[in-house]
Every structure is written in C-alpha cells, then in structure tokens.
C-alpha positions in Angstrom: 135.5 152.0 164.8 134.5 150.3 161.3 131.7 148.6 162.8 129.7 146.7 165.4 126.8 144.0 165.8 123.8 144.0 168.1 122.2 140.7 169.3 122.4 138.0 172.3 122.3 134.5 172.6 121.8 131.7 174.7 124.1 128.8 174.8 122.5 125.3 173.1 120.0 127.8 171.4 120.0 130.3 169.1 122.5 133.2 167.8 120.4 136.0 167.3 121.9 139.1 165.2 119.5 142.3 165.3 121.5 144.9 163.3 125.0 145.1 161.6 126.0 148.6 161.1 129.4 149.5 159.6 131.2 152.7 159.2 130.3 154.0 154.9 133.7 153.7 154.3 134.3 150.5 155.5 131.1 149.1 153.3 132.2 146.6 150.2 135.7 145.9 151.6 134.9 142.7 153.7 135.1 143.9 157.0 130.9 142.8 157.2 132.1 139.3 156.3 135.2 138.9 158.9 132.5 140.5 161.6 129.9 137.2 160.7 132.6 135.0 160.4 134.0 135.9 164.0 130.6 135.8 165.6 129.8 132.3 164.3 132.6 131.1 166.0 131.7 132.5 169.1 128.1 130.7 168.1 129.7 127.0 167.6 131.8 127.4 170.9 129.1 128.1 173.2 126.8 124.9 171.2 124.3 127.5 169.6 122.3 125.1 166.5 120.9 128.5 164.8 122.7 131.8 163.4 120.2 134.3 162.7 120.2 137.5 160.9 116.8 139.0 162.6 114.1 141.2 161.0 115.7 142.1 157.8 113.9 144.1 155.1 112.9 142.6 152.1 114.7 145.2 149.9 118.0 145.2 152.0 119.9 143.6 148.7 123.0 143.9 149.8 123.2 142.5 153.3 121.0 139.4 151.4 123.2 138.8 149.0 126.0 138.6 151.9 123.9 136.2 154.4 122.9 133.9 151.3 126.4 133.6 150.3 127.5 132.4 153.5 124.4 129.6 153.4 121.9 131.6 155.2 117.8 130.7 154.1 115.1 133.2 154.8 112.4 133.3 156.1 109.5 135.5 155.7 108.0 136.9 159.0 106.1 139.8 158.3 105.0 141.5 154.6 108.5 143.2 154.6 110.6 141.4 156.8 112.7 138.0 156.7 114.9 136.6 159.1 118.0 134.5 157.5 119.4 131.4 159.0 122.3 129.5 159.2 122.0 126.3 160.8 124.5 125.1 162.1 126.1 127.8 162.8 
C-alpha cells in the first residue's frame, strides 16, 4: 500500500478530507498529488461545490505547499489549525 485518505462526503455539499497518510517512501514522488487529483473527480461527479483538506496544522509545510499549489485557500479555525479549500472542486 503507498497510501490512503480518510474523509466522507455528501453529494451537492462538501468533500471533506481528514488525513492523507502515505507510506515514507512513497513521500516527494507524486503519489500525494495523483491521490487528490483522483478524489476530486469523485467530488465533481457526485456535484460536491467544496474540496476540503480538514484540520491541518499550521506548521504542516509540506502538505500546504501541495494543497496551495493545486488552488486550495486556508482558512484559520483554531490557533494551530487551518482547513484548505478548493472550491469548486
């Protein structure tokens, strides 16, 4: 396994990711990316309006860097947390 997602969603709402994990060695190679990429589609076919990267901590650099490339704004929610959206999705 190189990685997985956890989340939900309801159709016509939002697309709510909680945590990416993905194997060390598979880190920095793109695999995160293809995993986001695949799970927006899902998003768009079932009419979601919001992608969402959930509770993310503020000094998570890496998995910002990745959501902001791919159009994602945060959103502060707590002193240390953000959630990052990409809307559409």
């Amino acid at each position: 396994m190189i990685g997985q997602a956890h989340g939900w969603f309801e159709p016509n709402s939002d697309f709510v990711i909680d945590k990416i994990e993905m194997s060390g060695r598979h880190r920095s190679r793109g695999h995160g990316s293809s995993l986001i990429r695949e799970l927006r589609k899902k998003a768009q076919s079932v009419g979601c309006q919001n992608f969402v990267f959930r509770g993310v901590i503020s000094n998570n650099v890496r998995a910002i860097e990745l959501y902001k490339s791919m159009g994602a704004s945060g959103i502060q929610v707590s002193k240390h947390l953000y959630d990052y959206i990409i809307s559409p999705p």
